[in-house]
Each structure stands twice: as structure tokens, then as C-alpha cells.
N, C-alpha and C positions, 0 to 999 in steps of 0.2 A: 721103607727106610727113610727116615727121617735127615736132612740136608741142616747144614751147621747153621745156626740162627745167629744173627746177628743183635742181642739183648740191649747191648751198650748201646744200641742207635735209639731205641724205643723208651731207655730211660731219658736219653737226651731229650729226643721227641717230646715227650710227657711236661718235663722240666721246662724246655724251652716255651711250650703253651701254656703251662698253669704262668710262668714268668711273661707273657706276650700278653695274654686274655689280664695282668695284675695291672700293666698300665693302660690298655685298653681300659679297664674300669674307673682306674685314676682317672684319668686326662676327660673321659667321659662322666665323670663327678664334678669334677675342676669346673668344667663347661656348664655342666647344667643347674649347678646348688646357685645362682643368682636369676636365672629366668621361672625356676621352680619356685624358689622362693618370691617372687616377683607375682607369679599366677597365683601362687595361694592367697596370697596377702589378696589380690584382686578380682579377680575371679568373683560373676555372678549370675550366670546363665547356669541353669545344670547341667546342660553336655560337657561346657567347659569344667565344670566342679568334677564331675566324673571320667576326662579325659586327663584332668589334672592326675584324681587318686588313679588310675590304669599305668599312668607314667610312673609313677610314684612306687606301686609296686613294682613295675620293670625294673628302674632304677636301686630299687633295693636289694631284688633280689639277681642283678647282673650277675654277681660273683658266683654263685650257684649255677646260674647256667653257663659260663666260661668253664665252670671246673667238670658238669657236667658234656662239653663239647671234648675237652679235654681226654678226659677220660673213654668216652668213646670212639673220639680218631686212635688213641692209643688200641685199643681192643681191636678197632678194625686195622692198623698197621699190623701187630701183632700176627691176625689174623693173615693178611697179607701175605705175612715174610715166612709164614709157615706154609713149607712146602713138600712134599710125599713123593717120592721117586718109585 
């Protein structure tokens, strides 16, 4: 038998992280679009050229992995608050 779940938390949950992880990505854009821009322009060594583009995809694809963090804390809360008597 299945115990009352509590759904409305887990949208919250959800919501509140895709909205948390959105200016985490901001404020971490803000921050970096002048010293990235800064190393690319300068940049001459090839570690640094290729430390430069590893950032450069992180940075692009933040959003992606924010929504994918997101989504699986929610799966595992989910998981969690489901409970079997």
C-alpha cells in the first residue's frame, strides 16, 4: 500500500532548481564573457588555446547540465518520497 505523496513539493523542487541553476548560469556568464574573451584574443601557447576551447564548451553548454542536475535530483526526491507500507 502505497502512503500519500506529496507531488506539489517535487514541482516546487524542480522549479525552484531549473530557476536557481538559471542565474547560477547568468551571473557565471556575466563573470566570464571578459577574461574569455580576453584569453582568446591572447592566447599563444597550445595548452592555453586548448584550455581556452574545454572552457568554452563548459561554459556553453552550463545550461544543459544545470537542467540535467535538475532533473535528476527531482527523480531521485521522487524516488525518495515514495514509500510502501
Amino acid at each position: 500500500m502505497r502512503l500519500r505523496l506529496r507531488q506539489s513539493v517535487g514541482f516546487v523542487d524542480l522549479v525552484a532548481s531549473l530557476a536557481g541553476g538559471a542565474v547560477v548560469v547568468w551571473v557565471v556568464w556575466w563573470l566570464a564573457e571578459s577574461p574569455m574573451q580576453y584569453i582568446g584574443d591572447n592566447a599563444q601557447l597550445p595548452a592555453v588555446q586548448r584550455s581556452h576551447q574545454w572552457t568554452d564548451v563548459l561554459l556553453s553548454n552550463l545550461p544543459v547540465v544545470y537542467v540535467v542536475i535538475a532533473v535528476v535530483g527531482s527523480i531521485a526526491f521522487t524516488v525518495y518520497q515514495t514509500r510502501f507500507a
